[in-house]
N, C-alpha and C positions, 0 to 999 in steps of 0.2 A: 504494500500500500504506500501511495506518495505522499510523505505528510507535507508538502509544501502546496501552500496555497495557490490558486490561479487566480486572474484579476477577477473573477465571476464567482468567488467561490465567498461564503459568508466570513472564512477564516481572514480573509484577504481585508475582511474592515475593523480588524479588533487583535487584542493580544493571543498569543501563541495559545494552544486549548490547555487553561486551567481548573477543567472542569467549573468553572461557574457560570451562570446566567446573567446576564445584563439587561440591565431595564434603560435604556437609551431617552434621554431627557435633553434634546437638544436646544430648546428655549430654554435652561440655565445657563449656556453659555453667553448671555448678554450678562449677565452679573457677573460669572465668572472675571469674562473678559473686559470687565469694566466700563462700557458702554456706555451705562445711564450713570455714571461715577460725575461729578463736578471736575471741569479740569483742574477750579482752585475754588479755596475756602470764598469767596467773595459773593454778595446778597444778588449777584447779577448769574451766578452757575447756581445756586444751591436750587434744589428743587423743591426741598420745605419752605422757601419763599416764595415760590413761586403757584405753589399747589392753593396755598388759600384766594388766591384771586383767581382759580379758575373753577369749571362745575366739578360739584360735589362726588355726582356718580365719577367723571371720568377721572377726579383726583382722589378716589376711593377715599374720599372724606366723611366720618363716622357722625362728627358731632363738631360742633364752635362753642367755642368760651369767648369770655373779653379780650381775655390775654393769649389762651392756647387753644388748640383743636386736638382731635383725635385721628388718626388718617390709618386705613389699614397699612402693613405694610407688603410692598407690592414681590417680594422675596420671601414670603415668611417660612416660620420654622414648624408651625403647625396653623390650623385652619382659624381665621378669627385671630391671627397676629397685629394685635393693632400697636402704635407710637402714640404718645400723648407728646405733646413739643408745642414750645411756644412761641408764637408767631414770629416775633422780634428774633433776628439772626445772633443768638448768642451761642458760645462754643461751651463753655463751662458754666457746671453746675453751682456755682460759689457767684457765679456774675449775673444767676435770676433775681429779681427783686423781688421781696419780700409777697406780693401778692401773685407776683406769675410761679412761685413756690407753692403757696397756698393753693393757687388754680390748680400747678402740675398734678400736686397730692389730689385733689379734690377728684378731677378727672381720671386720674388713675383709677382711684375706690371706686367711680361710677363706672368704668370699663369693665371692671372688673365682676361688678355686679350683671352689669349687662349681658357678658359675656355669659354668667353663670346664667340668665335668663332662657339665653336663645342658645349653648351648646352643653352648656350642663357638665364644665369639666371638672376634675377631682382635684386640681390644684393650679397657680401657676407660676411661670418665673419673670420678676421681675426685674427688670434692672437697668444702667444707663453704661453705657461704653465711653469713657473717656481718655477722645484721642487716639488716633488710629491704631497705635501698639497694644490700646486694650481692645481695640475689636470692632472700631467704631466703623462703621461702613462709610456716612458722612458722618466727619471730624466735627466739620465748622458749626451744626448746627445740631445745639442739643435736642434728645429723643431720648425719653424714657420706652422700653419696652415694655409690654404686658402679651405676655403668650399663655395661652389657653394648655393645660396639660390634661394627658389622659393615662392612667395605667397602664401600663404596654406600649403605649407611643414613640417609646424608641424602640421600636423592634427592631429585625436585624435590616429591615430596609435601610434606615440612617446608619444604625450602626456599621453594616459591613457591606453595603450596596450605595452609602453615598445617596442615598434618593430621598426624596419625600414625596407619600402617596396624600394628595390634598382631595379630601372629597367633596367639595364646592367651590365654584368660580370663584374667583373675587368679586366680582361687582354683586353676586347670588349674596354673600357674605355681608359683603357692604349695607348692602340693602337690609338685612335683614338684622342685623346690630345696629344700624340707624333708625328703622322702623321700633326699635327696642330700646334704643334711647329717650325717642320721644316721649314714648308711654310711659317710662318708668321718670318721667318730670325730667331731666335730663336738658341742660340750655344747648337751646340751637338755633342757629342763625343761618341765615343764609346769603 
């Protein structure tokens, strides 16, 4: 038997046969490859400045405050990944003032509830990346996360396959955590 592959041959588009399966996910290669990345910190590339002046569906924006919004995020780690961030281009969390603190917090606790409304998860993680070395995807412009977690959620798809299986659209998503803000009193603006 010829184990060398022909240009026609499935072997021909992937590593030598390691015995495992591959789930092919070729729309992550715009994040990967940086694509929709700012080419610099500045209020004119950032796209969290740029999201609240445009429509809510196609900026997958969840909710408004005075100070911050809720926006899903458009990479997320599991279904119903929203950012809380506040409008004003600041990069660190020590340079919010005192009431876009108070919003951040507030909105986070109401994501969170919300999220608990419309997908019912058993915990989540929270937290803020500061600066690109901690992991910050955009540096320039502070973002709290709130990810929705589930029991078994890191199966081996993330863990050893690198993928995430998301079972609703984002705008599906969008829609239906904004529809769930509303109700549950939740300020929004438009």
């Amino acid at each position: 038997m010829n184990s060398d592959p022909t240009p026609e041959s499935p072997a021909a588009f992937g590593p030598s046969d390691d015995g495992l399966q591959r789930l092919w996910t070729p729309h992550r290669m715009v994040y990967i490859g940086g694509q929709d990345k700012p080419a610099d910190g500045t209020t004119q590339q950032c796209p969290f400045c740029r999201i609240p002046a445009g429509d809510d569906e196609q900026g997958l924006v969840v909710a408004r405050g005075e100070r911050c919004y809720v926006v899903l995020n458009l990479y997320p780690y599991n279904s119903g990944h929203m950012m809380v961030l506040p409008y004003r281009h600041v990069s660190d969390y020590t340079d919010l003032t005192d009431t876009e603190t108070v919003e951040l917090a507030q909105m986070t606790q109401q994501a969170m509830r919300v999220s608990r409304a419309v997908h019912s998860p058993a915990g989540f993680n929270l937290g803020i990346n500061q600066g690109e070395v901690a992991g910050a995807g955009i540096a320039a412009h502070l973002h709290q996360h709130v990810v929705p977690r589930w029991l078994g959620d890191a199966n081996f798809l993330p863990v050893v396959g690198q993928t995430k299986a998301l079972p609703e659209l984002l705008a599906d998503t969008r829609r239906r955590l904004a529809d769930a803000w509303k109700t549950a009193g939740g300020r929004e603006e438009n």
